[in-house]
C-alpha positions as CSV (number, residue, x, y, z in Angstrom):
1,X,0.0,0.0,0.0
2,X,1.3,3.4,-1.1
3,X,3.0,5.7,1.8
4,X,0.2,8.6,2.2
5,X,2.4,11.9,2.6
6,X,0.4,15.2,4.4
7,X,0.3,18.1,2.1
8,X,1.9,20.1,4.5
9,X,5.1,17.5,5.7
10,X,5.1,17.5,1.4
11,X,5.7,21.1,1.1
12,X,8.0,21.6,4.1
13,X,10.0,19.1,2.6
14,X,10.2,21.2,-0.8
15,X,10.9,24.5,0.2
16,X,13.8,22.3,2.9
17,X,15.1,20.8,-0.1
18,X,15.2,23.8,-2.3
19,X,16.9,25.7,0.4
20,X,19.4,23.0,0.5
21,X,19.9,23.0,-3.5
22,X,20.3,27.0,-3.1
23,X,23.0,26.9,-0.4
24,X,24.9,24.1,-2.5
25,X,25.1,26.7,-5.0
26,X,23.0,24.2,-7.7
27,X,20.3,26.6,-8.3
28,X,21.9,29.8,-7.4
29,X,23.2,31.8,-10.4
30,X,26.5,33.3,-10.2
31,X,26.2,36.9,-11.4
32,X,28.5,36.9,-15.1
33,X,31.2,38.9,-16.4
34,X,31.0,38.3,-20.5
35,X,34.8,39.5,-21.5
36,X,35.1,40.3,-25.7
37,X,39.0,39.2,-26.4
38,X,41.9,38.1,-27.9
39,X,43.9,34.7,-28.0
40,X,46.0,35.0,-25.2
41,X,44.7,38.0,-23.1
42,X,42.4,36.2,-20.9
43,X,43.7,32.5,-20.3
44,X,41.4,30.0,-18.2
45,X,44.4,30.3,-15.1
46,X,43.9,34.0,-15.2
47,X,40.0,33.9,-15.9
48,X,39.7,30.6,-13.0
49,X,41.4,32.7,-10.3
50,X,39.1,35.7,-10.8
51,X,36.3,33.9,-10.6
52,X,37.4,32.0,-7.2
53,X,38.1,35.4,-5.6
54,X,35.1,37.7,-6.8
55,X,33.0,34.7,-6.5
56,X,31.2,34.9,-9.9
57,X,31.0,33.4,-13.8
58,X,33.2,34.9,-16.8
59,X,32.3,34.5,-20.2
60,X,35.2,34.4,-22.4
61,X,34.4,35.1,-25.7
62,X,37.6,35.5,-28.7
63,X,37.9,38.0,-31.6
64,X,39.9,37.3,-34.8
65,X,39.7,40.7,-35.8
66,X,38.6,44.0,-35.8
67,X,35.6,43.7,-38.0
68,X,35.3,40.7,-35.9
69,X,35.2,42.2,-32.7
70,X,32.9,45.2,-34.4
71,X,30.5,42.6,-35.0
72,X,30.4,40.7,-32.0
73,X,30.1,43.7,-30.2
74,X,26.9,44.8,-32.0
75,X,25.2,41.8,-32.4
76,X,25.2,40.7,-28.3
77,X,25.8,42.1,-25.1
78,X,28.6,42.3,-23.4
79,X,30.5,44.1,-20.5
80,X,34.2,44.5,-20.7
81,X,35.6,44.0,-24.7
82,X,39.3,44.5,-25.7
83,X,40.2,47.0,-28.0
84,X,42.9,49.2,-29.8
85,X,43.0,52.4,-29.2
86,X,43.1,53.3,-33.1
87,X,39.5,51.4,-33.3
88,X,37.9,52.5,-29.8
89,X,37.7,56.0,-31.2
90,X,34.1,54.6,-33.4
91,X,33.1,52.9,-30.1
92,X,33.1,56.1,-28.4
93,X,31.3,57.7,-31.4
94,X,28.3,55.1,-31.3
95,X,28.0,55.3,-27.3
96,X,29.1,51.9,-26.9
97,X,32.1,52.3,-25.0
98,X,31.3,54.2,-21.9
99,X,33.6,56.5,-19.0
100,X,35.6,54.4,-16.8
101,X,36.3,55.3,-13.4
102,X,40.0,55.5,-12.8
103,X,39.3,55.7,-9.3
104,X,38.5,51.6,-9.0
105,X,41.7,51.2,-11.0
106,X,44.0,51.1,-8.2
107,X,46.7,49.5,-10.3
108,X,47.0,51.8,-12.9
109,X,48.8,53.4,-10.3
110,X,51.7,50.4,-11.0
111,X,51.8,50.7,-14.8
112,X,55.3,51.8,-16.4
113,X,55.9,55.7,-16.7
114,X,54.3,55.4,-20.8
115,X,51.2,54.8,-19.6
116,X,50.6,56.5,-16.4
117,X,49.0,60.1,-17.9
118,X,46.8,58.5,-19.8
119,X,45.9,61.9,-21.8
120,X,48.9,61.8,-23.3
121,X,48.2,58.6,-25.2
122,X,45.8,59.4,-28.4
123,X,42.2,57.8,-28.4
124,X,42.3,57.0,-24.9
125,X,40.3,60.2,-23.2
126,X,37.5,62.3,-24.7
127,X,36.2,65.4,-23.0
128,X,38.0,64.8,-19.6
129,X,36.7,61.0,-19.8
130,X,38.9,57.8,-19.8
131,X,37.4,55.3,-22.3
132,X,39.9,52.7,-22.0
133,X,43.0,51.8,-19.6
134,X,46.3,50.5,-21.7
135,X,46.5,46.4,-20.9
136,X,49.2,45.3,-23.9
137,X,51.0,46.3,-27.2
138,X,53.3,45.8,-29.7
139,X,55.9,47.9,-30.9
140,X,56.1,46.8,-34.8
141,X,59.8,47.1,-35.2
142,X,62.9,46.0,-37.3
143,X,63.4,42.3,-37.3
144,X,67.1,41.6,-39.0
145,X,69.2,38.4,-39.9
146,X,72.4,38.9,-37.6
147,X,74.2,36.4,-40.1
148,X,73.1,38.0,-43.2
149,X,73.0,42.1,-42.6
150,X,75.8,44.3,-44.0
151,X,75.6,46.4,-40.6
152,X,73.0,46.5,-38.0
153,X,70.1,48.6,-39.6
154,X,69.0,52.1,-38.2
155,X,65.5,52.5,-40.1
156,X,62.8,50.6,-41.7
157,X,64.5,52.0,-45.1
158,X,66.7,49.2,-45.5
159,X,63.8,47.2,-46.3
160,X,64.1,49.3,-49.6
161,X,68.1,48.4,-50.3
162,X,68.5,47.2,-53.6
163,X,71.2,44.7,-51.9
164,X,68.2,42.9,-50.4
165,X,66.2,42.6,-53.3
166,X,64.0,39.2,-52.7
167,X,65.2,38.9,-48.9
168,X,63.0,41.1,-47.4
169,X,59.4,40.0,-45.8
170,X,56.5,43.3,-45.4
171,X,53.6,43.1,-43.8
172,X,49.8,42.6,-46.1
173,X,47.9,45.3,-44.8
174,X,47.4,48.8,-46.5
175,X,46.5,50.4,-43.1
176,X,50.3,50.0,-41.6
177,X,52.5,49.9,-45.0
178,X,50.7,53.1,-45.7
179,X,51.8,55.0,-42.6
180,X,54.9,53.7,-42.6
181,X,55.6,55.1,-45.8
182,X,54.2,58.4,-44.6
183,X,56.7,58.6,-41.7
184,X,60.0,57.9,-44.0
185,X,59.0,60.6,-46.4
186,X,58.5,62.8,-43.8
187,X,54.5,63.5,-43.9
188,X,53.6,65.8,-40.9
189,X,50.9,62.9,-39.9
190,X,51.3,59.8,-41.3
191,X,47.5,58.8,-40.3
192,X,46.4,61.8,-42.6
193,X,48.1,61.7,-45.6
194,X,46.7,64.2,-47.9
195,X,45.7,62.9,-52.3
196,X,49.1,63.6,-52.6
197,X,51.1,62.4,-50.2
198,X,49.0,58.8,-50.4
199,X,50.2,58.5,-54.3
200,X,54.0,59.4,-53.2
201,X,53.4,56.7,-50.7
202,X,52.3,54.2,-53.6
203,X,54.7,54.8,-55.1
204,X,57.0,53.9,-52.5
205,X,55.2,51.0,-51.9
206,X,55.5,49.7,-55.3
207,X,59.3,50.2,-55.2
208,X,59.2,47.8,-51.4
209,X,56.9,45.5,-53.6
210,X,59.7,44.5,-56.2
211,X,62.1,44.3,-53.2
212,X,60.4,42.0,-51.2
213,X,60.1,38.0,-51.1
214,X,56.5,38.2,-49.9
215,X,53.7,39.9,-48.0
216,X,53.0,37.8,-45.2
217,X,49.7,37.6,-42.8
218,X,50.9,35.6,-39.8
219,X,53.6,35.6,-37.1
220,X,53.7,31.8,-37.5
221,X,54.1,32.3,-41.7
222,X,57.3,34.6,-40.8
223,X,58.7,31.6,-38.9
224,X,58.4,29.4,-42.0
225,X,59.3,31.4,-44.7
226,X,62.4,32.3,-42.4
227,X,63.7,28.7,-42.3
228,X,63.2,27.7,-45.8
229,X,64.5,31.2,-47.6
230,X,67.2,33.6,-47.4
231,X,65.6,36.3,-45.2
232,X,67.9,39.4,-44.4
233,X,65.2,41.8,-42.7
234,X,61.1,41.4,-41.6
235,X,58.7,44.5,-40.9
236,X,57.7,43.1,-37.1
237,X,53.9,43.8,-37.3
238,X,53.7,41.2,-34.6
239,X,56.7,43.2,-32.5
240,X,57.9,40.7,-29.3
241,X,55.7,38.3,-29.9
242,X,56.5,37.5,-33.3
243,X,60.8,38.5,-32.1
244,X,60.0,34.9,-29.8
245,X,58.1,33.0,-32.2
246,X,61.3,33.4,-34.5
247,X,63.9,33.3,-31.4
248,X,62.0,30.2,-30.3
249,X,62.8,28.3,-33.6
250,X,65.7,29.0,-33.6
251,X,66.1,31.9,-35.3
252,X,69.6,34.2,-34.9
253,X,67.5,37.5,-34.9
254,X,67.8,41.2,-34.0
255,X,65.2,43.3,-33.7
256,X,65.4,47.4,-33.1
257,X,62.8,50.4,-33.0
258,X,64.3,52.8,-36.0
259,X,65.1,56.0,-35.8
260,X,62.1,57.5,-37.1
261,X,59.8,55.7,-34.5
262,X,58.0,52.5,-34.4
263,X,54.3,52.3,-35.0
264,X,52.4,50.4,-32.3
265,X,49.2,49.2,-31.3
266,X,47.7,49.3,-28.3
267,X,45.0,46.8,-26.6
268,X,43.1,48.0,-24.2
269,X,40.5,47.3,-21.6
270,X,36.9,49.0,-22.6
271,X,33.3,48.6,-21.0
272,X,30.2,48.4,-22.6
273,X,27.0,50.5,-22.5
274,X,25.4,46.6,-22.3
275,X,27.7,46.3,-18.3
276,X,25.4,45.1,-16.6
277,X,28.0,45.2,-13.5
278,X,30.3,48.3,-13.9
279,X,31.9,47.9,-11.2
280,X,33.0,43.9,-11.8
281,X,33.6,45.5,-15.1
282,X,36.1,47.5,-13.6
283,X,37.6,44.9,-11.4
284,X,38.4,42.6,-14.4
285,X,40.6,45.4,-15.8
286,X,41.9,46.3,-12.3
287,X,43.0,42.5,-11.8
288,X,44.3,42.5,-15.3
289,X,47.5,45.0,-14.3
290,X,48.1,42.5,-11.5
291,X,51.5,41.8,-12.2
292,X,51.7,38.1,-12.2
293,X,48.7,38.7,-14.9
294,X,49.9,41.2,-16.8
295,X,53.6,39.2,-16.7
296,X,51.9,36.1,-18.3
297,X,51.5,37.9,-21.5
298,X,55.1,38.2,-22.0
299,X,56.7,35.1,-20.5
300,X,53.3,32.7,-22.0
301,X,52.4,35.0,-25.5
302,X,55.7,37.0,-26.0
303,X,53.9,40.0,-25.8
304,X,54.5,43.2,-23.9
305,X,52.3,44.2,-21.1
306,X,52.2,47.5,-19.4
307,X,53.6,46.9,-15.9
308,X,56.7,44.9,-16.4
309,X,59.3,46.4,-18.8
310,X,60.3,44.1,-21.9
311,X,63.7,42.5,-22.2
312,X,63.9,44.0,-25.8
313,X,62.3,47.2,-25.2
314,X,63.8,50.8,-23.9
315,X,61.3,53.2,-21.9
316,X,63.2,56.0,-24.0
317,X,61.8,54.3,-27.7
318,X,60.0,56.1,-29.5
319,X,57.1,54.9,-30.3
320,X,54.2,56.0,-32.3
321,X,50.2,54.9,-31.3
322,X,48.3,54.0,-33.9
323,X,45.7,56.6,-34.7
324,X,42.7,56.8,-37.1
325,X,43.0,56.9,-40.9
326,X,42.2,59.8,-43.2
327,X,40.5,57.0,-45.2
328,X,41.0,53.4,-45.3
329,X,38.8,52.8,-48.0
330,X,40.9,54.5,-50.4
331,X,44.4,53.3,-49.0
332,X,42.9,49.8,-49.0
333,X,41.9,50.4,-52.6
334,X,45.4,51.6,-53.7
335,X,47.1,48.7,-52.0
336,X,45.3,46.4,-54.0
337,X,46.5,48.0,-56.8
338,X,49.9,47.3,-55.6
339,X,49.2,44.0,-54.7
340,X,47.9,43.2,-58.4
341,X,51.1,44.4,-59.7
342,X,50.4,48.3,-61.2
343,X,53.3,50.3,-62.2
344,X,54.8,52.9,-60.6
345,X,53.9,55.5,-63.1
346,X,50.0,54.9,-62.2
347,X,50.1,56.2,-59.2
């Protein structure tokens, strides 16, 4: 015969058992952190150990690129996104990067002299706000064969010597190759490069193509093309990280900022108008500039972070944020013209 169970001994027994689910933690729903990033910036040691101490859920989700990261941000909602500053500036414009306050950013405090007035860096402040705080970069220097270069170079210029016709490897992106250009011939803002200016730069660019082995994409295709040709000198779009990829292979490599100044990006930490937390927002990018964090960029990644100074770096470098372009349409339009082989007397 069926046990009979009182209605009342039934439903104290529910509400004692879904008491004892809640304090397990089984139905109780950590509040979540939803982080937009890139490879290497948020590991699950570094996301596992914030979690444990603030005692909530992080959502890690990874960007490819910066359309990528555009989309992803517009299509769903999250909190705290990773951005460079170059690229934050149409964040700001849309409203969907909001002020941080630098006052819950104790650690700023800790981050090397470069980065400590914050105004001083472009794209980072607008109107007496902070939009972002300065988490990792990479200083796209001079990478150079020690066996195979006449004398240690001074400038990216020596990518155009005739004596290293075919030895040379440039970086596939009209953006950077563009600016570049701008900065040797001496363009008073190589982000704004006038009609003019961007066909002298062409023109440039058409003389670096015919000097160059290839146009690579990756830090990893570098490596490869490395060991199987006779590489004399590589444009470091991937700066330190790229210096170790090569170093780690074996590689005998230099690698130096010229004299005209290194262009650089530079990562940052951003919150969304979708934060539904601001405050844990801002304690993600506070525990970022931990130092045992922001060290596990450089000893895991290769790439530099913004407490600890890099082995290859000087504070005195010069260095050269990225800013936004006069027009990237049109400077992505003439590089393909480049790319397809048109002559110099086109441009």
């Amino acid at each position: 015969m069926p046990l009979k169970i009182s209605k009342p001994i039934f439903l104290i027994a529910c509400i004692m058992g879904l008491t004892g689910m809640l304090a397990s933690g089984l139905v109780w729903a950590k509040e979540s952190l939803r982080v937009v990033t890139w490879a290497g910036y948020a590991d699950p040691e570094v996301v596992t150990a914030f979690e444990r101490r603030f005692g909530v859920k992080v959502e890690i989700t990874y960007v490819t690129s910066d359309d990528d990261l555009w989309y992803k941000i517009n299509s769903a909602n999250y909190d705290v996104f990773a951005v460079n500053t170059a690229e934050l500036q149409r964040y700001i414009d849309q409203g969907i990067s909001v002020p941080i306050e630098l006052g819950n950013i104790p650690n700023h405090n800790r981050q090397l002299p470069r980065f400590q007035d914050l105004t001083s860096i472009p794209g980072l402040t607008r109107n007496n706000k902070i939009y972002a705080i300065p988490y990792t970069y990479s200083e796209m220097g001079l990478i150079y064969n020690r066996k195979r270069v006449k004398e240690v170079p001074q400038s990216m210029s020596a990518m155009w010597d005739p004596d290293y016709r075919g030895r040379v490897l440039a970086f596939n992106a009209s953006n950077h190759n563009f600016s570049l250009t701008g900065l040797l011939l001496g363009a008073p803002n190589p982000f704004e490069l006038n009609e003019e200016e961007l066909n002298q730069a062409a023109r440039q660019l058409v003389k670096l193509r015919r000097n160059v082995l290839t146009f690579y994409a990756t830090a990893e295709e570098t490596v490869s093309l490395f060991s199987k040709h006779d590489i004399v000198l590589i444009f470091g779009n991937y700066g330190n990280q790229q210096v170790k990829a090569l170093r780690d292979a074996g590689a005998d490599i230099g690698y130096i900022i010229p004299n005209e100044g290194a262009l650089a990006w530079l990562d940052c930490w951003a919150i969304s108008r979708d934060a539904s937390n601001p405050e844990l927002a801002e304690q993600w990018i506070n525990y970022s500039l931990e130092k045992p964090v922001s060290d596990r960029l450089t000893t895991e990644h290769g790439l530099a972070n913004t407490v600890s100074s890099a082995q290859d770096s000087n504070q005195n470098d010069k260095i050269i944020w990225l800013q936004p372009l006069e027009n990237p349409v049109k400077r992505q339009a003439l590089w393909d013209r480049i790319i397809s082989g048109d002559s110099l007397e086109s441009f």
